[in-house]
LOPA-496739 format. One record per atom (N, C-alpha, C): residue number from 0; atom name; x negated, y, z negated. Coordinates in pm, 1 decimal. Atoms other than C-alpha are relative to their C-alpha. Layout:
i=NUM at=CA x=X y=Y z=Z
...
//
This chain:
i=0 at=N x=73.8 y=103.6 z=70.8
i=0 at=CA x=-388.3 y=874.3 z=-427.3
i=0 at=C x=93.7 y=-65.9 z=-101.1
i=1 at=N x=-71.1 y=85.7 z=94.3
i=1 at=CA x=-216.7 y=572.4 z=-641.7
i=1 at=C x=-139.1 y=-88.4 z=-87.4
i=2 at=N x=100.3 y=106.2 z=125.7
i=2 at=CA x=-382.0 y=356.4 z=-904.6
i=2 at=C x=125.0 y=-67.6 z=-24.6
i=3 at=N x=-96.4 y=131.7 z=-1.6
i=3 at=CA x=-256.1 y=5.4 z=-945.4
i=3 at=C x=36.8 y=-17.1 z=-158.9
i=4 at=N x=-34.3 y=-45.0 z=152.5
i=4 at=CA x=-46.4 y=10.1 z=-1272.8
i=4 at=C x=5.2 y=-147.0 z=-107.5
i=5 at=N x=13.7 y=164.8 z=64.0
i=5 at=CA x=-103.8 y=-348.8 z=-1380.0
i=5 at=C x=-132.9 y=-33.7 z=-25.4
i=6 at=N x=161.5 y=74.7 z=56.6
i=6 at=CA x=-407.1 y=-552.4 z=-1540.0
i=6 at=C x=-26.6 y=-143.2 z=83.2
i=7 at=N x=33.1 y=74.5 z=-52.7
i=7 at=CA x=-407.8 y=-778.0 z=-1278.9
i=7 at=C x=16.4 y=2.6 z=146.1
i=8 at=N x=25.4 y=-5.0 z=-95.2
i=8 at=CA x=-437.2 y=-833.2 z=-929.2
i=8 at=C x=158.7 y=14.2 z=61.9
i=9 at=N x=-153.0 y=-24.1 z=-71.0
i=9 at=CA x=-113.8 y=-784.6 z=-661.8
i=9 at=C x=-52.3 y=-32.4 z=102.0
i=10 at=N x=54.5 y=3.0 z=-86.8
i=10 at=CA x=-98.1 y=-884.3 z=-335.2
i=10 at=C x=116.6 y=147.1 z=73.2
i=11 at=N x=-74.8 y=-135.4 z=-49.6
i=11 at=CA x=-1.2 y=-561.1 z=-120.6
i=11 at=C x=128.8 y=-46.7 z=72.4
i=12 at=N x=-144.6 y=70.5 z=-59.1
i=12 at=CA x=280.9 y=-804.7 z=75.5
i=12 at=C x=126.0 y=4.5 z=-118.2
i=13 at=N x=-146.7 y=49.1 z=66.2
i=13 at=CA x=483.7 y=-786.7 z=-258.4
i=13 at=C x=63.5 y=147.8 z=-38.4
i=14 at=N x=-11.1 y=-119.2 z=13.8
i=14 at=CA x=489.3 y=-410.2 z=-262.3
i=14 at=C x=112.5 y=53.3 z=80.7
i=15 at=N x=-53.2 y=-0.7 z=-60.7
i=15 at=CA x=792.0 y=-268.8 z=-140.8
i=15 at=C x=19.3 y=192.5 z=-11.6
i=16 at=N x=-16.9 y=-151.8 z=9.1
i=16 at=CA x=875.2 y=112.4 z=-86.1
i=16 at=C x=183.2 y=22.9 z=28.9
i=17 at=N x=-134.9 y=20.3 z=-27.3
i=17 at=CA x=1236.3 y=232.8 z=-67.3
i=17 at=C x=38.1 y=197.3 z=28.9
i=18 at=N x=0.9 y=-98.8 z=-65.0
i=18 at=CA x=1348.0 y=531.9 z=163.3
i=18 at=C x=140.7 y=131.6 z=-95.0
i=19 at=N x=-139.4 y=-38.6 z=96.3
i=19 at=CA x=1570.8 y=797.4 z=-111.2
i=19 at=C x=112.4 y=45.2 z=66.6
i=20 at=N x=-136.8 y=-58.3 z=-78.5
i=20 at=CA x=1765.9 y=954.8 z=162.0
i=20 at=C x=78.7 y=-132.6 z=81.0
i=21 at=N x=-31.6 y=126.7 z=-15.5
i=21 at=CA x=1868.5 y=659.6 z=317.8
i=21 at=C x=61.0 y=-114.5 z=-117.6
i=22 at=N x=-50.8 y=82.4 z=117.2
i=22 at=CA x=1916.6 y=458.2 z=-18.8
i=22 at=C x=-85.5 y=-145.2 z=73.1
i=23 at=N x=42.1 y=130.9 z=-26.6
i=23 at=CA x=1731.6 y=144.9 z=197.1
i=23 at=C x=-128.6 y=-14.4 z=-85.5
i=24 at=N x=90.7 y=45.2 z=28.1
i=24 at=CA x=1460.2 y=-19.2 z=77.7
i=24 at=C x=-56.3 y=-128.5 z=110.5
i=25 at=N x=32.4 y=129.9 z=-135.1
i=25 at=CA x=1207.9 y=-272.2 z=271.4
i=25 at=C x=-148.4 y=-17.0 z=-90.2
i=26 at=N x=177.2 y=54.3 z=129.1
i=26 at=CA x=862.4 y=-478.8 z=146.5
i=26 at=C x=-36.2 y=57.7 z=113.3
i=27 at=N x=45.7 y=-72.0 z=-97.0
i=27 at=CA x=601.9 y=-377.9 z=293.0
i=27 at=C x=-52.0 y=-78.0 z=136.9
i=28 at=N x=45.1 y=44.0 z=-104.3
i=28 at=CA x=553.0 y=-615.5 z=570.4
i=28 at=C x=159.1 y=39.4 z=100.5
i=29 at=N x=-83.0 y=-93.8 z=-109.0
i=29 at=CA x=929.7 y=-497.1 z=697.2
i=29 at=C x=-22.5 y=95.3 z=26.6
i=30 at=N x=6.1 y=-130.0 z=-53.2
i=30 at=CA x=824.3 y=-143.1 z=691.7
i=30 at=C x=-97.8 y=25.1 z=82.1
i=31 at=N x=105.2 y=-2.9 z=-122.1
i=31 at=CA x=483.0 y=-222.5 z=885.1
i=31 at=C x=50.9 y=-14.4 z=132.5
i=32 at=N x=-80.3 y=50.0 z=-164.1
i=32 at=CA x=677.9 y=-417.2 z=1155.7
i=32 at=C x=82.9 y=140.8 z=39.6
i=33 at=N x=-109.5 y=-38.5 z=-77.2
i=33 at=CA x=948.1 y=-142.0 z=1176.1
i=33 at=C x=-23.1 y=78.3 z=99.0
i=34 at=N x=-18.8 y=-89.2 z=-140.6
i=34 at=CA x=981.8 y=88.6 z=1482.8
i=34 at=C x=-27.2 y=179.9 z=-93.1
i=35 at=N x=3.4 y=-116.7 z=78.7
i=35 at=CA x=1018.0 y=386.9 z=1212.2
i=35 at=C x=-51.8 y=33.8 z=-131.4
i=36 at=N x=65.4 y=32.6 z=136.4
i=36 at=CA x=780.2 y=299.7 z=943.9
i=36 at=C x=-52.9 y=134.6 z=-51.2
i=37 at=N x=20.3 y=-120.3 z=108.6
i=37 at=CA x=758.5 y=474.0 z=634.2
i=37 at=C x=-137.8 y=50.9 z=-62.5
i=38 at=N x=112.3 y=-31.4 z=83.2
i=38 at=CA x=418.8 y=424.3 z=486.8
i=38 at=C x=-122.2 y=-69.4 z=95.2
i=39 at=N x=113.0 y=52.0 z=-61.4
i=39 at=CA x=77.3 y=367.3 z=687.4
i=39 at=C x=-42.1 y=-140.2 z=-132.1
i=40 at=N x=41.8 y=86.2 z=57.1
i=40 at=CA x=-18.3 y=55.5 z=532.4
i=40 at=C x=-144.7 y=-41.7 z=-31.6
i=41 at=N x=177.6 y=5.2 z=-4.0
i=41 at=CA x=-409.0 y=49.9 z=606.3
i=41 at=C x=-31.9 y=136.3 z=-139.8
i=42 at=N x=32.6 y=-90.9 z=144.3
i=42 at=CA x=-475.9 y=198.7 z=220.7
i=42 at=C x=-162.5 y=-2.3 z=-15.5
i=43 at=N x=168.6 y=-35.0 z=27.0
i=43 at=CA x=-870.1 y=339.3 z=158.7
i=43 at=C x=37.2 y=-14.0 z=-145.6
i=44 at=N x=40.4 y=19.8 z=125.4
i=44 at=CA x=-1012.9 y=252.9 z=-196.6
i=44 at=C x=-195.3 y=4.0 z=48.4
i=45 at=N x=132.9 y=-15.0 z=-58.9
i=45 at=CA x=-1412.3 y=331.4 z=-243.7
i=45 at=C x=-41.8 y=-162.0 z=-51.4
i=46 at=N x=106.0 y=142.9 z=27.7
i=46 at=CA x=-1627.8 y=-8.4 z=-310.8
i=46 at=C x=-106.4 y=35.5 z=-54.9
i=47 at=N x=108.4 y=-51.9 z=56.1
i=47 at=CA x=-1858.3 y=115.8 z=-572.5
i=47 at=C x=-146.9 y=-105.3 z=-1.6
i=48 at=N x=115.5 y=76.9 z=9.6
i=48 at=CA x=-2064.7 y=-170.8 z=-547.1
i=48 at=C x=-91.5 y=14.2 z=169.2
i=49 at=N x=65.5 y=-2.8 z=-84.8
i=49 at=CA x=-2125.9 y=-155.6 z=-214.1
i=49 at=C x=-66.4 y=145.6 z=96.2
i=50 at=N x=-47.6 y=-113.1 z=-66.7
i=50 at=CA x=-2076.8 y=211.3 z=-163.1
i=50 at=C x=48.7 y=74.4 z=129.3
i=51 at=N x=-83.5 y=-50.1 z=-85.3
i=51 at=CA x=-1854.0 y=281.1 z=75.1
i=51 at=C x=129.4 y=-55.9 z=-14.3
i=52 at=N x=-156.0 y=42.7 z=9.0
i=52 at=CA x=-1489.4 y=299.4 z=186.1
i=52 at=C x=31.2 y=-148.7 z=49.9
i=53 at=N x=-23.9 y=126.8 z=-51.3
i=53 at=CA x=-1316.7 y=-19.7 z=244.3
i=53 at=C x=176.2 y=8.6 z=20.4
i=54 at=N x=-160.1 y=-24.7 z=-48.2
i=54 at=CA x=-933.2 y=-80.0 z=392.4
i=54 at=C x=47.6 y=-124.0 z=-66.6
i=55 at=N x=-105.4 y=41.9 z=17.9
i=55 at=CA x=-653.1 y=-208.1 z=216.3
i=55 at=C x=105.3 y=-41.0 z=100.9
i=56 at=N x=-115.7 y=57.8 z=-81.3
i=56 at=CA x=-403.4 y=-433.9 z=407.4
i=56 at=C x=38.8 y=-103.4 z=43.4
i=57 at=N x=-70.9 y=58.9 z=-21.9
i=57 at=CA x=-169.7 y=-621.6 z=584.8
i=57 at=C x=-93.9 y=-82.5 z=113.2
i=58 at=N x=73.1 y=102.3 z=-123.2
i=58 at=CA x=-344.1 y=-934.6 z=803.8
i=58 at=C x=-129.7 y=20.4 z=-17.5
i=59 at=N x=135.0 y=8.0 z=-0.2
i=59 at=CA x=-658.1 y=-961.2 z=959.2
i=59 at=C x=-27.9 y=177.9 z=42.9
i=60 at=N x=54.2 y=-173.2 z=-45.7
i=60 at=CA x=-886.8 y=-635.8 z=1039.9
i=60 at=C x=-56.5 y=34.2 z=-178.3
i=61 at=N x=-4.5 y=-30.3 z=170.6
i=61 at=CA x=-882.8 y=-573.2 z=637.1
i=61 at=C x=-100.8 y=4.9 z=-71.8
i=62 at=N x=178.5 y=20.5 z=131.0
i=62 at=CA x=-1158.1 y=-561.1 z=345.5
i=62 at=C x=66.8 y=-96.1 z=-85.2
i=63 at=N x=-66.1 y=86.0 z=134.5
i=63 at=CA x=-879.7 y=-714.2 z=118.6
i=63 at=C x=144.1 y=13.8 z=26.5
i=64 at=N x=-152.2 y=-35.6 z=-13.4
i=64 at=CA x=-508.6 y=-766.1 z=84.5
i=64 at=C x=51.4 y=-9.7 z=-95.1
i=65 at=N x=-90.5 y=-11.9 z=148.8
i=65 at=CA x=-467.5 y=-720.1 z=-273.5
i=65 at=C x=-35.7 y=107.2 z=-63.5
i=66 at=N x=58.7 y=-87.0 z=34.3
i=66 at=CA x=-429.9 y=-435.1 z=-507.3
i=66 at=C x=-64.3 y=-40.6 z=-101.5
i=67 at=N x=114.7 y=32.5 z=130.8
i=67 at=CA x=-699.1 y=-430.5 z=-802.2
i=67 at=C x=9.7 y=108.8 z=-116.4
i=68 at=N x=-19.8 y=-119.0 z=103.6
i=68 at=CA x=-686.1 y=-281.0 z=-1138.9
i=68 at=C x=-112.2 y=110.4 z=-17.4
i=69 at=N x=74.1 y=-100.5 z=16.4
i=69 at=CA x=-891.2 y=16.1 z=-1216.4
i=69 at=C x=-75.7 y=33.4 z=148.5
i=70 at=N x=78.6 y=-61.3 z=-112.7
i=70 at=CA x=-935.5 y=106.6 z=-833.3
i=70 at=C x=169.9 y=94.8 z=23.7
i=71 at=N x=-96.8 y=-117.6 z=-130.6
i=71 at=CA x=-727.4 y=417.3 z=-626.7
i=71 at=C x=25.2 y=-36.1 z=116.5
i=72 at=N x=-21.6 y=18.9 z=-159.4
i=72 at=CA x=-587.9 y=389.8 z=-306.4
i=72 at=C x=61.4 y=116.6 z=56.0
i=73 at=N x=-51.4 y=-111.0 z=-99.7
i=73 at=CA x=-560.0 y=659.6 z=-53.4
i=73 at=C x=141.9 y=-42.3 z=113.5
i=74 at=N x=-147.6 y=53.4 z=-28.3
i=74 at=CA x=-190.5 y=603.3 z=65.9
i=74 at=C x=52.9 y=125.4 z=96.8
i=75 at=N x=-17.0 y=-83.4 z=-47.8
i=75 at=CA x=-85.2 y=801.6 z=375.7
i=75 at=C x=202.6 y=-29.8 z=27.3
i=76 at=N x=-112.4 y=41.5 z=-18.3
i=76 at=CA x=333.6 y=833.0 z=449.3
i=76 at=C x=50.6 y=61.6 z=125.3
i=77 at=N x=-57.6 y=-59.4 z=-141.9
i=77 at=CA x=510.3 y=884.0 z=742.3
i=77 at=C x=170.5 y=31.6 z=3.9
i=78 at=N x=-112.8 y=-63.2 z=8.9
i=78 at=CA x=834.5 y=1017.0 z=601.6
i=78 at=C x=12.8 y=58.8 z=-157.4
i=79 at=N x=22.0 y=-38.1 z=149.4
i=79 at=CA x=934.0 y=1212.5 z=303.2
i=79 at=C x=114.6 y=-63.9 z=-137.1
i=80 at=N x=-119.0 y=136.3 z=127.2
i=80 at=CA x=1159.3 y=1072.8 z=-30.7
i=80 at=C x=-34.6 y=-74.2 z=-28.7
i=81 at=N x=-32.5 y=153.1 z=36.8
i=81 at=CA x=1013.4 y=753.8 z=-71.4
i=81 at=C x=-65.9 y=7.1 z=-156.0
i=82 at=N x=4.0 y=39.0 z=93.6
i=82 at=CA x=961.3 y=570.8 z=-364.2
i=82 at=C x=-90.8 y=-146.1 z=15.7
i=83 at=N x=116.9 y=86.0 z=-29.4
i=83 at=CA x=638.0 y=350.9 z=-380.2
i=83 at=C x=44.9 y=-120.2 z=-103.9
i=84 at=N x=-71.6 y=58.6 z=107.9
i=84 at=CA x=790.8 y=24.9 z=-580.2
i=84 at=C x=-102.8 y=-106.0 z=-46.7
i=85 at=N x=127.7 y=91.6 z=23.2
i=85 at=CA x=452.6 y=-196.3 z=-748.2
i=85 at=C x=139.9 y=-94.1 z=-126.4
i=86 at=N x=-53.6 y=72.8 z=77.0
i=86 at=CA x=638.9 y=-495.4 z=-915.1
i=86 at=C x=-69.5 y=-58.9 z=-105.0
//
């Protein structure tokens, strides 16, 4: 789980993660595309208003594609080291 560390909105496209063993880094629409992606991108947050879960992400399919202040996001990874980078 992450919480968005800003007082204002983000869009999740400017979010970038960066791999420590490797030393690379990539936003997160290179690491969706890649062949060996690092971080599932489809992020859960609950929707208290409406109660239930709703998906965080990239394109269509989505609930939203920005992060929001005072919500969590369930963040799954698909390698270990990284470094989650919120600008």
């Amino acid at each position: 789980m992450i919480g968005h560390p800003h007082d204002h909105d983000l869009d999740l496209a400017d979010v970038r993660v960066r791999n420590n063993s490797s030393g690379e880094t990539r936003t997160a629409a290179e690491d969706s595309n890649a062949p060996d992606r690092w971080v599932n991108w489809n992020w859960l947050y609950w929707d208290s208003a409406g109660q239930s879960a709703r998906i965080l992400g990239l394109g269509g399919g989505v609930d939203d594609e920005s992060l929001h202040p005072w919500r969590g996001y369930r963040v799954w990874t698909e390698a270990d080291g990284l470094t989650l980078i919120v600008p």
